[in-house]
mmCIF file of the N, C-alpha and C atoms, coordinates in Angstrom:
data_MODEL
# 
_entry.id   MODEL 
# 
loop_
_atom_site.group_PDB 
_atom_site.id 
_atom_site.type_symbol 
_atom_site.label_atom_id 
_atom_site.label_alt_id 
_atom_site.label_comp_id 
_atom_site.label_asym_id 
_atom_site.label_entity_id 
_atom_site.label_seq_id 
_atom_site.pdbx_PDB_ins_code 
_atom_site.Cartn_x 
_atom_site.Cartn_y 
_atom_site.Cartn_z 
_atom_site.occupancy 
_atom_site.B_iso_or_equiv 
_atom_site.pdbx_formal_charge 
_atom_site.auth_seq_id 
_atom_site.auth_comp_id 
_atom_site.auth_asym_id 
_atom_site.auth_atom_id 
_atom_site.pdbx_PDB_model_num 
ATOM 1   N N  . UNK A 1 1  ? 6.245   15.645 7.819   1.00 0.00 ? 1  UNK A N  1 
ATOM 2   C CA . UNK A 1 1  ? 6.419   15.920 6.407   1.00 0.00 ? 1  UNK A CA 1 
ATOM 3   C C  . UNK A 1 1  ? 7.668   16.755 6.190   1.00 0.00 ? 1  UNK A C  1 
ATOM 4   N N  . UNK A 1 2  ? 8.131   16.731 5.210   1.00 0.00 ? 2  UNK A N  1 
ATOM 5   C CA . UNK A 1 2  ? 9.526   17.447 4.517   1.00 0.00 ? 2  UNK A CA 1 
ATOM 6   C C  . UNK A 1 2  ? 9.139   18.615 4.589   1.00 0.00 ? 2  UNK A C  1 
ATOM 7   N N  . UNK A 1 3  ? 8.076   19.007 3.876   1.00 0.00 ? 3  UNK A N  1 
ATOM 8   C CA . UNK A 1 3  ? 7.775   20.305 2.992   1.00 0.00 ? 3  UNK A CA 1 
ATOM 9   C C  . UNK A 1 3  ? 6.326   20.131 3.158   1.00 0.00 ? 3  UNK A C  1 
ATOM 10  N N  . UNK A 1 4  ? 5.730   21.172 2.785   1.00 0.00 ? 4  UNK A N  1 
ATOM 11  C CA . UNK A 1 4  ? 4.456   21.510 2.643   1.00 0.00 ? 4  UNK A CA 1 
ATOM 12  C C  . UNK A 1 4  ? 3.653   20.725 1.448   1.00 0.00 ? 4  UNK A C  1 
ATOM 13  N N  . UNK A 1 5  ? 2.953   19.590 1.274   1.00 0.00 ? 5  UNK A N  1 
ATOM 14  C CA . UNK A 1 5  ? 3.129   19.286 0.486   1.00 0.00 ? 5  UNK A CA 1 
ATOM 15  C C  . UNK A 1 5  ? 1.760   19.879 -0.886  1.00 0.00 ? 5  UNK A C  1 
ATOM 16  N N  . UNK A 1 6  ? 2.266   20.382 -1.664  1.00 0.00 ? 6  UNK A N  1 
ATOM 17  C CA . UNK A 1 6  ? 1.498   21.200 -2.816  1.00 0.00 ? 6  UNK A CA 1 
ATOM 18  C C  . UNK A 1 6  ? 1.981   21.348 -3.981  1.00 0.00 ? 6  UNK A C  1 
ATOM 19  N N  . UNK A 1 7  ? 1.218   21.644 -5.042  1.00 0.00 ? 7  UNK A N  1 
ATOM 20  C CA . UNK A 1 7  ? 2.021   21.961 -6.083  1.00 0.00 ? 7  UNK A CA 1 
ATOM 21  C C  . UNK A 1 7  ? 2.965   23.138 -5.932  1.00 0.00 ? 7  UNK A C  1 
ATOM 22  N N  . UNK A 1 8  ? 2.872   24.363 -5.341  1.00 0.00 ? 8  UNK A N  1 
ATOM 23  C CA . UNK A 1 8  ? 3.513   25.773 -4.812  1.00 0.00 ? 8  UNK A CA 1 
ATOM 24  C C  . UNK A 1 8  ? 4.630   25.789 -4.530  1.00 0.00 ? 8  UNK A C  1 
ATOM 25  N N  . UNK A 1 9  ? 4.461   24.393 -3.971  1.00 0.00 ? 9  UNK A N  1 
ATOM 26  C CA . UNK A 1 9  ? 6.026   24.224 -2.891  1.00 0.00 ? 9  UNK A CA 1 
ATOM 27  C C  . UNK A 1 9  ? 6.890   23.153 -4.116  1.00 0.00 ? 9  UNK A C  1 
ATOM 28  N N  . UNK A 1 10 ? 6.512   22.790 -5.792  1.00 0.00 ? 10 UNK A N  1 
ATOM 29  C CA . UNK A 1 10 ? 7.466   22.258 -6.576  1.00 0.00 ? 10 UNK A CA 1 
ATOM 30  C C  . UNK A 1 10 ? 8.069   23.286 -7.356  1.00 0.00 ? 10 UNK A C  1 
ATOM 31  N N  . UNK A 1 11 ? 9.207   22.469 -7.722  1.00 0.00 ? 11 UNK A N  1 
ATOM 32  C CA . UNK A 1 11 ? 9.555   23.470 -8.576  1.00 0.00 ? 11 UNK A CA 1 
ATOM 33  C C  . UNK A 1 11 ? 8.774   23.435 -10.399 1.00 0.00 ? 11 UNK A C  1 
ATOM 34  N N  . UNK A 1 12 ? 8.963   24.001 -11.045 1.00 0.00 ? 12 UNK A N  1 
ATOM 35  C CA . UNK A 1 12 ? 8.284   24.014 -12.066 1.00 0.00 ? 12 UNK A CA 1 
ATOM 36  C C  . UNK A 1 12 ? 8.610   22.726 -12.982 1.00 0.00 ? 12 UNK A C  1 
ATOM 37  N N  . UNK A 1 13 ? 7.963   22.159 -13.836 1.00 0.00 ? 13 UNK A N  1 
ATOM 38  C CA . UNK A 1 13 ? 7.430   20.879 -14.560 1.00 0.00 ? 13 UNK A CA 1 
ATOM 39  C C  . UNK A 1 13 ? 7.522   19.810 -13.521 1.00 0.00 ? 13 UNK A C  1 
ATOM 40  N N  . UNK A 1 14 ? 7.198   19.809 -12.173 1.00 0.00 ? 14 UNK A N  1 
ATOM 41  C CA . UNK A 1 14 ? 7.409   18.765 -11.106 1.00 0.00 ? 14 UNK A CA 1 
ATOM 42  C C  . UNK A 1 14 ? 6.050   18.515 -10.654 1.00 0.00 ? 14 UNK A C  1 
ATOM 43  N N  . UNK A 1 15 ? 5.481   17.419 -10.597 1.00 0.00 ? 15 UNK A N  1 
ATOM 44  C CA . UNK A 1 15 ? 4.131   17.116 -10.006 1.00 0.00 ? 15 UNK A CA 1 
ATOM 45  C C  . UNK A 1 15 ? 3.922   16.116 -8.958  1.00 0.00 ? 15 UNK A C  1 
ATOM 46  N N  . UNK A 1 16 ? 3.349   15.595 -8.199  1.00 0.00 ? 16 UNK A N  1 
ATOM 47  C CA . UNK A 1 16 ? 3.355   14.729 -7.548  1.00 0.00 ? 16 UNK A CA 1 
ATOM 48  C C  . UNK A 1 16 ? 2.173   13.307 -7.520  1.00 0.00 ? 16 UNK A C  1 
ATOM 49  N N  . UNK A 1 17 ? 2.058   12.257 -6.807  1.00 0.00 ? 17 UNK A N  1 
ATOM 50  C CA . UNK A 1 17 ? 1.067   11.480 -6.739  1.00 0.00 ? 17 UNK A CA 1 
ATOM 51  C C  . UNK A 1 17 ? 0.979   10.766 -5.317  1.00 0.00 ? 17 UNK A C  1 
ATOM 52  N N  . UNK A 1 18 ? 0.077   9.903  -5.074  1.00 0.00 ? 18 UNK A N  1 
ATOM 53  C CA . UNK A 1 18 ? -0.207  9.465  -4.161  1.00 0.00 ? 18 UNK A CA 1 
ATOM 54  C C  . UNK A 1 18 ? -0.778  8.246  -4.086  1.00 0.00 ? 18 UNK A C  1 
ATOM 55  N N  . UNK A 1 19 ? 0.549   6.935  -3.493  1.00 0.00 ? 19 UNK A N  1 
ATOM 56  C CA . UNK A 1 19 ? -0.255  5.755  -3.255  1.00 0.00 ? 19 UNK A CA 1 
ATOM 57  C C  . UNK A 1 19 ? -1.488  5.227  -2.683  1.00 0.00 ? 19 UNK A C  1 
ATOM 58  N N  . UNK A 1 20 ? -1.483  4.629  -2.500  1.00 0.00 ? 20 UNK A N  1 
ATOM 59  C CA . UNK A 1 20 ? -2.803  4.135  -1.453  1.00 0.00 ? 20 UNK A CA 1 
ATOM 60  C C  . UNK A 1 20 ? -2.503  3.775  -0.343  1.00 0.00 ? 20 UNK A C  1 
ATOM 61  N N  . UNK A 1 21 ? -0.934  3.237  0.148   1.00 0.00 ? 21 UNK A N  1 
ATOM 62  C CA . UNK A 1 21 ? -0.104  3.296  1.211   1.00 0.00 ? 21 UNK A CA 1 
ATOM 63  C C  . UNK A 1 21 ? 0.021   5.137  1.906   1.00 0.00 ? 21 UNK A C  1 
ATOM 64  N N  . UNK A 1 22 ? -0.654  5.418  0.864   1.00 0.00 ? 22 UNK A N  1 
ATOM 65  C CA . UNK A 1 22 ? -0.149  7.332  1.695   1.00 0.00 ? 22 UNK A CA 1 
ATOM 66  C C  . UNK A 1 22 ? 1.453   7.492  1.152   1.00 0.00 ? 22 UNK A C  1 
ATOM 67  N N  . UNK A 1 23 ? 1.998   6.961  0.826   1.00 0.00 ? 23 UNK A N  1 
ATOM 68  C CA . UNK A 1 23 ? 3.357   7.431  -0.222  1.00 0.00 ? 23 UNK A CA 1 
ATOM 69  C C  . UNK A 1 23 ? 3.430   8.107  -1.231  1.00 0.00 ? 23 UNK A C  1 
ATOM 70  N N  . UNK A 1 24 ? 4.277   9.211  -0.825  1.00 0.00 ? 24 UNK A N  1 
ATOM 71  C CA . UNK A 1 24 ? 4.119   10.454 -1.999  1.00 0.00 ? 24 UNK A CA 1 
ATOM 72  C C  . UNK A 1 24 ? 4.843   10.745 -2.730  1.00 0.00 ? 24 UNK A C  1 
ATOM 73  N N  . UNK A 1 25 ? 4.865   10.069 -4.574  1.00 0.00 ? 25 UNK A N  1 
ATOM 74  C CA . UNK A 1 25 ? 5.899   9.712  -4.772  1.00 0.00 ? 25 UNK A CA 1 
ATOM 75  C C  . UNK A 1 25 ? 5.785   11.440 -6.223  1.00 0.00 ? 25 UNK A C  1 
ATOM 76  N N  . UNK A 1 26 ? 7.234   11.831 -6.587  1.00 0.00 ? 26 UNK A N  1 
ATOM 77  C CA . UNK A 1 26 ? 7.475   12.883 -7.735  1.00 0.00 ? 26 UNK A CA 1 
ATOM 78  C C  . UNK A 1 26 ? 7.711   12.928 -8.853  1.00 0.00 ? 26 UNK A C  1 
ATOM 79  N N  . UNK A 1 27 ? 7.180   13.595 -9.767  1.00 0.00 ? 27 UNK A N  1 
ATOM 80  C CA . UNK A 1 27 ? 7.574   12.902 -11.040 1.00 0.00 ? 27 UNK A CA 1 
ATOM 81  C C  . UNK A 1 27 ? 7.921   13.931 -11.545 1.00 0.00 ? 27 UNK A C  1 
ATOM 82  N N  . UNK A 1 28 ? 8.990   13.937 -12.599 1.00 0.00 ? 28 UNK A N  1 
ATOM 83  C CA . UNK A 1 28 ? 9.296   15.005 -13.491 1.00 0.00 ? 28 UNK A CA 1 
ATOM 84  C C  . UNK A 1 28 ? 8.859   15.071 -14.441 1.00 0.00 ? 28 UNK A C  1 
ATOM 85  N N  . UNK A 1 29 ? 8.215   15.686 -15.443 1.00 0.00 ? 29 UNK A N  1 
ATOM 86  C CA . UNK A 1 29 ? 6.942   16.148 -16.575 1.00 0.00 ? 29 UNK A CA 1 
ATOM 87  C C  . UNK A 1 29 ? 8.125   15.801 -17.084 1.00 0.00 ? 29 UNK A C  1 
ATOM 88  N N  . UNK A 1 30 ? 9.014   16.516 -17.021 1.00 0.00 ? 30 UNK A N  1 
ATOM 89  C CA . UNK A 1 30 ? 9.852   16.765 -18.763 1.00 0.00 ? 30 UNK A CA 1 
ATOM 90  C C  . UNK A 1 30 ? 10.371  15.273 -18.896 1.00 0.00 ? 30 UNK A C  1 
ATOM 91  N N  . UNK A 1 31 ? 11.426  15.425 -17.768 1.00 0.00 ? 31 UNK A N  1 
ATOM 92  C CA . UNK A 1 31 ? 12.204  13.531 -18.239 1.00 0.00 ? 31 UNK A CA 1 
ATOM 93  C C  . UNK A 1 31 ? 11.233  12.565 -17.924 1.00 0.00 ? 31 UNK A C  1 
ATOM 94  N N  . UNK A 1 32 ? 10.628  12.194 -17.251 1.00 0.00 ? 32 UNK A N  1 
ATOM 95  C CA . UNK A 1 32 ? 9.295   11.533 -17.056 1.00 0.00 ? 32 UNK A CA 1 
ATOM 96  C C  . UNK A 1 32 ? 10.460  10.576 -15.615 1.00 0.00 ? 32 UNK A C  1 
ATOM 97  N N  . UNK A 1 33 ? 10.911  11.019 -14.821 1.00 0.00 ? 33 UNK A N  1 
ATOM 98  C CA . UNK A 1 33 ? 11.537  10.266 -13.712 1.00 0.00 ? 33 UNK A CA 1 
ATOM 99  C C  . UNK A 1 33 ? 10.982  10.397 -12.744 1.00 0.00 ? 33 UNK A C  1 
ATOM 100 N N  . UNK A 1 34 ? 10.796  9.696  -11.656 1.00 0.00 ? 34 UNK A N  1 
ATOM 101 C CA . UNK A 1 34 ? 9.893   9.690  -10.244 1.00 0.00 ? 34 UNK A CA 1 
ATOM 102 C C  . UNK A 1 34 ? 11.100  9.239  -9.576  1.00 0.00 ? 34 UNK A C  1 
ATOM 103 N N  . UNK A 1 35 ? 10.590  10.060 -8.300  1.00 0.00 ? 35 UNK A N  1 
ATOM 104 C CA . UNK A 1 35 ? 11.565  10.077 -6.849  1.00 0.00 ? 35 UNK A CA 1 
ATOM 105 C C  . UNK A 1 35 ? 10.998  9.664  -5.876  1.00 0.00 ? 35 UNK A C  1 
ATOM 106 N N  . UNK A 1 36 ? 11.305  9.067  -4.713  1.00 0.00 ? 36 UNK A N  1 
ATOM 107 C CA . UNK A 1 36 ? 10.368  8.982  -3.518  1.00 0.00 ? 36 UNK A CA 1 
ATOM 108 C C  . UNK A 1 36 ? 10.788  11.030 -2.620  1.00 0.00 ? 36 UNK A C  1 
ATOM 109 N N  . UNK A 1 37 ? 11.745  11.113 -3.272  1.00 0.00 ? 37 UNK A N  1 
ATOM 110 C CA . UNK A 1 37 ? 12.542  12.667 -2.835  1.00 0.00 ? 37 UNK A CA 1 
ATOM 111 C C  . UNK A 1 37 ? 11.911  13.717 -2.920  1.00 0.00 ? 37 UNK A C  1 
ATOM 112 N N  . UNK A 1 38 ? 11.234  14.852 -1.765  1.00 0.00 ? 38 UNK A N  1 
ATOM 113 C CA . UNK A 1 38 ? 11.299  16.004 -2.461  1.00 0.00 ? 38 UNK A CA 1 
ATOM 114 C C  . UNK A 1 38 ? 12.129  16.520 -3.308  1.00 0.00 ? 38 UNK A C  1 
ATOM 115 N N  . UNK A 1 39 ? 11.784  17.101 -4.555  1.00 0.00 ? 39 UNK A N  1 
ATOM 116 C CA . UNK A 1 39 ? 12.895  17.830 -5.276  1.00 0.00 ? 39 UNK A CA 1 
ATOM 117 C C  . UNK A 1 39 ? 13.532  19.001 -4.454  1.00 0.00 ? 39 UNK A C  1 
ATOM 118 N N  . UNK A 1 40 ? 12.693  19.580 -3.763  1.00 0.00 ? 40 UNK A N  1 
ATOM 119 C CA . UNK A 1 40 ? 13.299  20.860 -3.325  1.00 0.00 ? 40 UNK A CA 1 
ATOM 120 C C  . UNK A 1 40 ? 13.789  20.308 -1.711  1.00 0.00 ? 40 UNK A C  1 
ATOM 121 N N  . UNK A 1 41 ? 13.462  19.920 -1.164  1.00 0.00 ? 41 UNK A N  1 
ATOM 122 C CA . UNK A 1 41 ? 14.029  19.368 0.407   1.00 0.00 ? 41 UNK A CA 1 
ATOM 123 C C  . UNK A 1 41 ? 14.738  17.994 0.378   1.00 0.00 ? 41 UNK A C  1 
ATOM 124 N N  . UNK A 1 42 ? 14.703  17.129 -0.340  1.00 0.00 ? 42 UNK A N  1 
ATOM 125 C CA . UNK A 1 42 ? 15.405  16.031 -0.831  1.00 0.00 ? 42 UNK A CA 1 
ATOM 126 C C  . UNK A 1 42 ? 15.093  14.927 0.343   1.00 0.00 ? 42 UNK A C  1 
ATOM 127 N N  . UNK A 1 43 ? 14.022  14.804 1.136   1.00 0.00 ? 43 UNK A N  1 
ATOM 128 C CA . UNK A 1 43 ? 13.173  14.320 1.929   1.00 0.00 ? 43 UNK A CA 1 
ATOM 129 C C  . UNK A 1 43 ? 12.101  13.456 2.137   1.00 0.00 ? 43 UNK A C  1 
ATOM 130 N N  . UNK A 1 44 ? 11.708  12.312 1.863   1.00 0.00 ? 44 UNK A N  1 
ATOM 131 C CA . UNK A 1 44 ? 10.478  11.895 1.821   1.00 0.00 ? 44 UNK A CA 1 
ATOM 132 C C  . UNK A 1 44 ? 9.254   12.819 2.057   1.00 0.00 ? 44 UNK A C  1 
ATOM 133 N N  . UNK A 1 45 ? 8.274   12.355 1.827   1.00 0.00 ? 45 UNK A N  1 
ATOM 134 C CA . UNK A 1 45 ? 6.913   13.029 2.023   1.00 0.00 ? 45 UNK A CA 1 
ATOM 135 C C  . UNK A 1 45 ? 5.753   11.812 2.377   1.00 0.00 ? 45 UNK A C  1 
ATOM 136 N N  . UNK A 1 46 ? 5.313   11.850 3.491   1.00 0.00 ? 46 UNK A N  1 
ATOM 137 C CA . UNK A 1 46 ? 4.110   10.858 3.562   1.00 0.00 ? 46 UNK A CA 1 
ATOM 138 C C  . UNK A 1 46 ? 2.588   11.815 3.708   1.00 0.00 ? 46 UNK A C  1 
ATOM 139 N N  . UNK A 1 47 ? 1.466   11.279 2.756   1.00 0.00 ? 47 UNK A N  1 
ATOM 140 C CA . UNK A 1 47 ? 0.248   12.685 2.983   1.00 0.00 ? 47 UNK A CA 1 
ATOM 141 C C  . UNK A 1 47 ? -0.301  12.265 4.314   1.00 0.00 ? 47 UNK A C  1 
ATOM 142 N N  . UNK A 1 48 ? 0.075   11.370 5.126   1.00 0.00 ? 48 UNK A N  1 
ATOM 143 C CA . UNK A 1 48 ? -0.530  11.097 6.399   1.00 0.00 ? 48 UNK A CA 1 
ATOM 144 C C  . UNK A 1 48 ? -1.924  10.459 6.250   1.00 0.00 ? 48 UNK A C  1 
ATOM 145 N N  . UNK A 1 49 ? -1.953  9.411  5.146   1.00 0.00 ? 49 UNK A N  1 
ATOM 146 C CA . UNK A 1 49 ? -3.414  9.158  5.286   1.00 0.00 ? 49 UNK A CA 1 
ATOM 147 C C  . UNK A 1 49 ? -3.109  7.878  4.473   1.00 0.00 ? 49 UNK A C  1 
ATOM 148 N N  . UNK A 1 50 ? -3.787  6.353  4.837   1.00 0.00 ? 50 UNK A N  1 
ATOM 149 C CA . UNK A 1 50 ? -3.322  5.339  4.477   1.00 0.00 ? 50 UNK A CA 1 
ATOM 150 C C  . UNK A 1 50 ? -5.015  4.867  4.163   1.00 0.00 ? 50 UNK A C  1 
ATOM 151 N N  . UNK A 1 51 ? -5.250  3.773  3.028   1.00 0.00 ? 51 UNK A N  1 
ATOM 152 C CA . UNK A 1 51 ? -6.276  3.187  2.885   1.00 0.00 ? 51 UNK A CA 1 
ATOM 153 C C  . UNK A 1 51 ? -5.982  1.818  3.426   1.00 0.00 ? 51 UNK A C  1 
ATOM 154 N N  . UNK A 1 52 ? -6.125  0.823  4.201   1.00 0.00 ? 52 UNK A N  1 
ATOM 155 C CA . UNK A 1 52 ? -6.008  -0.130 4.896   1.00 0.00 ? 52 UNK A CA 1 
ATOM 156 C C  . UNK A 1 52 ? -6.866  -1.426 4.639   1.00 0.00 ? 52 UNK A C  1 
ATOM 157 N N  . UNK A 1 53 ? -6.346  -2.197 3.635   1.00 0.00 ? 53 UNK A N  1 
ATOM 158 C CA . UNK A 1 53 ? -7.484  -3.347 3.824   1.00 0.00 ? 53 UNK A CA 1 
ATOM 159 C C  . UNK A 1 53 ? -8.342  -3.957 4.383   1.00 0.00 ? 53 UNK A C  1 
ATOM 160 N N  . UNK A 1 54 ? -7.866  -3.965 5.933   1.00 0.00 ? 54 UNK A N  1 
ATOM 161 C CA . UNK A 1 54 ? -8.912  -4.799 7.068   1.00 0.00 ? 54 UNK A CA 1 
ATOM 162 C C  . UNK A 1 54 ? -10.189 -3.243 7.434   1.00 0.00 ? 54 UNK A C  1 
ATOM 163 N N  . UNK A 1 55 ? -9.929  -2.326 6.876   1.00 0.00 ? 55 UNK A N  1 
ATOM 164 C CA . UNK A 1 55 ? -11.170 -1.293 7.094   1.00 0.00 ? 55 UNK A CA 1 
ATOM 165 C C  . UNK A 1 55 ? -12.418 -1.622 6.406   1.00 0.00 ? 55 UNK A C  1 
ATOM 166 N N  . UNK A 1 56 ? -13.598 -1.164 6.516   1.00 0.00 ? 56 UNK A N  1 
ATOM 167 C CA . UNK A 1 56 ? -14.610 -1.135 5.828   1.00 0.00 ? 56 UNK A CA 1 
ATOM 168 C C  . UNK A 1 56 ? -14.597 -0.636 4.778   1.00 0.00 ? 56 UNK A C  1 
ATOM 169 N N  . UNK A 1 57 ? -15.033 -0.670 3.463   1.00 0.00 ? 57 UNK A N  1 
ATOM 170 C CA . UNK A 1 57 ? -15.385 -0.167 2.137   1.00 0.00 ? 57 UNK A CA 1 
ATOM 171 C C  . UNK A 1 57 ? -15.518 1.490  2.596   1.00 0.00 ? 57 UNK A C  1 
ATOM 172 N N  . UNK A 1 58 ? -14.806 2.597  2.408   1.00 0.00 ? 58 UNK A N  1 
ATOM 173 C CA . UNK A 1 58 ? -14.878 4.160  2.539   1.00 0.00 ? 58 UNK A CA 1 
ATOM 174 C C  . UNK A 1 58 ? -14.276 4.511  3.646   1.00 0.00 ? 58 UNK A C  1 
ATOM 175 N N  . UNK A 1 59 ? -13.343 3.466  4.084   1.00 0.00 ? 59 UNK A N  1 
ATOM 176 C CA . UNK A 1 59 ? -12.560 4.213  5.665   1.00 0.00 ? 59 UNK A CA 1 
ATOM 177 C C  . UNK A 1 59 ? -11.336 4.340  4.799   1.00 0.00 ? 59 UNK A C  1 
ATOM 178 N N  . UNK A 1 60 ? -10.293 5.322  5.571   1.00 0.00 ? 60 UNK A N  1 
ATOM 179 C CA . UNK A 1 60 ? -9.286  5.392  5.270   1.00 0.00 ? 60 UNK A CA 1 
ATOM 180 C C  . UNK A 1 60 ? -8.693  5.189  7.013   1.00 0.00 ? 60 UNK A C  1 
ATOM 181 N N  . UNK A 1 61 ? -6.869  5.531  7.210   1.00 0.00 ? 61 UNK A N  1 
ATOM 182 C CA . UNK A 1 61 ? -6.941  5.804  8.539   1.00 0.00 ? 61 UNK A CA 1 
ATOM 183 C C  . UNK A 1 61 ? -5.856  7.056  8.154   1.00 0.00 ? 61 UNK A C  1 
ATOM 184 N N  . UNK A 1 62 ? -5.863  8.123  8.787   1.00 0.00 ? 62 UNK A N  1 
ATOM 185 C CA . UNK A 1 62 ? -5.086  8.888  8.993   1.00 0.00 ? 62 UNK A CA 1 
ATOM 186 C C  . UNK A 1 62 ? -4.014  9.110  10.141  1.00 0.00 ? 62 UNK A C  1 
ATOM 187 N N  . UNK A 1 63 ? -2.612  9.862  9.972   1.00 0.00 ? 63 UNK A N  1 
ATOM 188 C CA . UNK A 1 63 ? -2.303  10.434 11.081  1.00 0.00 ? 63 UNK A CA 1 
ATOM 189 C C  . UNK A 1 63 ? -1.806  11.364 11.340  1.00 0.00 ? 63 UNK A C  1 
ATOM 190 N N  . UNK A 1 64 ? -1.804  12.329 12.572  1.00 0.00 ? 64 UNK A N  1 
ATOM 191 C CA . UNK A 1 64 ? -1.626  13.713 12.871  1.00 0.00 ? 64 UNK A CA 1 
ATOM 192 C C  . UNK A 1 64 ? -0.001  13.465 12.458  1.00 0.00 ? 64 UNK A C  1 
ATOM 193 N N  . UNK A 1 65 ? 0.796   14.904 12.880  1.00 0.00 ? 65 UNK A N  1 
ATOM 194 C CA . UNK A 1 65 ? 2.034   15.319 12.738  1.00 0.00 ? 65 UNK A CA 1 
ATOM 195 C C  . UNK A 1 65 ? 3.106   14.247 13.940  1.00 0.00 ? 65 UNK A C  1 
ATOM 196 N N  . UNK A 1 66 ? 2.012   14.089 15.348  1.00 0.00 ? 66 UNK A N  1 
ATOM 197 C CA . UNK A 1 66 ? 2.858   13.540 16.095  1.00 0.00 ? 66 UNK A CA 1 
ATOM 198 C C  . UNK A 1 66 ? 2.969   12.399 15.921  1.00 0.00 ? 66 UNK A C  1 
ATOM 199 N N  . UNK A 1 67 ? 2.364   11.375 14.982  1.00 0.00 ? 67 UNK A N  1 
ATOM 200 C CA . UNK A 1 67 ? 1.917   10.420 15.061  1.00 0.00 ? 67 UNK A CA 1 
ATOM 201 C C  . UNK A 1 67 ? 0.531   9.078  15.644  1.00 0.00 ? 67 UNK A C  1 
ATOM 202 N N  . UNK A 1 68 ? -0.263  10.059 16.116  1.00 0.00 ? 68 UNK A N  1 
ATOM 203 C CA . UNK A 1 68 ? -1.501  9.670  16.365  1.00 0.00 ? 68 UNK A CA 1 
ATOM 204 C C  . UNK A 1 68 ? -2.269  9.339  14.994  1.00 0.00 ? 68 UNK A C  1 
ATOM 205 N N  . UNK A 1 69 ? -3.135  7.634  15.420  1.00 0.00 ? 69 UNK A N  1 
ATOM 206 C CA . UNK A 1 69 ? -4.101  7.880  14.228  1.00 0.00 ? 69 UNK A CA 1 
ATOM 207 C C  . UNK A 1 69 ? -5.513  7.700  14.580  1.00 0.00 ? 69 UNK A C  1 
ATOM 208 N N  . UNK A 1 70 ? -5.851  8.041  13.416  1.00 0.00 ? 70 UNK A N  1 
ATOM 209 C CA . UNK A 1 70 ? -7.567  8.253  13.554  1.00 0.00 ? 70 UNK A CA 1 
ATOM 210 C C  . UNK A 1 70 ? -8.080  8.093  11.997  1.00 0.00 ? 70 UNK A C  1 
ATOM 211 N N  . UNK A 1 71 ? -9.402  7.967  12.004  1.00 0.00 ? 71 UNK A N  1 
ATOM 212 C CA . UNK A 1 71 ? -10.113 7.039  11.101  1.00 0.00 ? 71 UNK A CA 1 
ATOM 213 C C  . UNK A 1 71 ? -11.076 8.176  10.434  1.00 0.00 ? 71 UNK A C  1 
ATOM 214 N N  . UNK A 1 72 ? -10.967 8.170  9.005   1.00 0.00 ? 72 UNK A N  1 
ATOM 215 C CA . UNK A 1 72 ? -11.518 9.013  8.628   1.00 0.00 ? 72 UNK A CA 1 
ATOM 216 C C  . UNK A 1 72 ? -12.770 8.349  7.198   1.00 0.00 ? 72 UNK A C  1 
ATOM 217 N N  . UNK A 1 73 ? -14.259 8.451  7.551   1.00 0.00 ? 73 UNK A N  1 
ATOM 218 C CA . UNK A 1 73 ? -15.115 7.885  6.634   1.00 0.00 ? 73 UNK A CA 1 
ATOM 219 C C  . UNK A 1 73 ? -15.394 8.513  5.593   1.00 0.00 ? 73 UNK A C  1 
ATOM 220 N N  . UNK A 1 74 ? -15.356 8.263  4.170   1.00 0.00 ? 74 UNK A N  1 
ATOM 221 C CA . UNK A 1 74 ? -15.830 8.802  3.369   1.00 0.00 ? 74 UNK A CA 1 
ATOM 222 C C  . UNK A 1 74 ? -16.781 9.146  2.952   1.00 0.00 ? 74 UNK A C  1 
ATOM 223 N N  . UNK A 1 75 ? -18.098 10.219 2.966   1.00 0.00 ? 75 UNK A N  1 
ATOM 224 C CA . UNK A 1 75 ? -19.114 10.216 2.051   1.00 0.00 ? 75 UNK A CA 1 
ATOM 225 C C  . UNK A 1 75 ? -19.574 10.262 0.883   1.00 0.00 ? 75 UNK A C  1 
ATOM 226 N N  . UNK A 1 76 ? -20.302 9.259  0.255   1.00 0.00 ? 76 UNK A N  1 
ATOM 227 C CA . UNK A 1 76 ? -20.819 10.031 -1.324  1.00 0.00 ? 76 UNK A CA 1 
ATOM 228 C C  . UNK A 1 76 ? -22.444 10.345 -0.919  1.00 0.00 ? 76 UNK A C  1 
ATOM 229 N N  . UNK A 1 77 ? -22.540 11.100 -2.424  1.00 0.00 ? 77 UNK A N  1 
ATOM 230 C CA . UNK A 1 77 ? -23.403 11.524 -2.180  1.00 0.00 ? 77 UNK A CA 1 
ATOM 231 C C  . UNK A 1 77 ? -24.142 11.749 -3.597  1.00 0.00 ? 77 UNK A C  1 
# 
């Protein structure tokens, strides 16, 4: 990851979202423009966690910093 990724670490009227690919894309409140860029590190951001079609209904797959992945199930409840 670029940056830490949080609201803390934007700068002010800057928010973020999150595909379902795990792509973390920025948007600016005021002009209403989206970046794939951190604003402040000017860097991509991936949240490390992908939803994958060929999974079961509530899997996602995740992956660590080094690139390892692993499978993470959802509960409801």
């Amino acid at each position: 990851m670029a940056a830490p990724l949080g609201r803390d670490t934007l700068p002010e009227h800057w928010s973020y979202g999150v595909l379902r690919d795990g792509r973390v894309f920025f948007i600016n409140d005021e002009t209403r423009i989206t970046s794939w860029l951190h604003p402040r590190s000017g860097e991509p951001v991936n949240s490390g966690q992908m939803i994958r079609s060929d999974l079961p209904r509530g899997w996602e797959e995740g992956f660590t910093d080094e690139g390892a992945s692993y499978f993470i199930k959802w509960c409801s409840q």
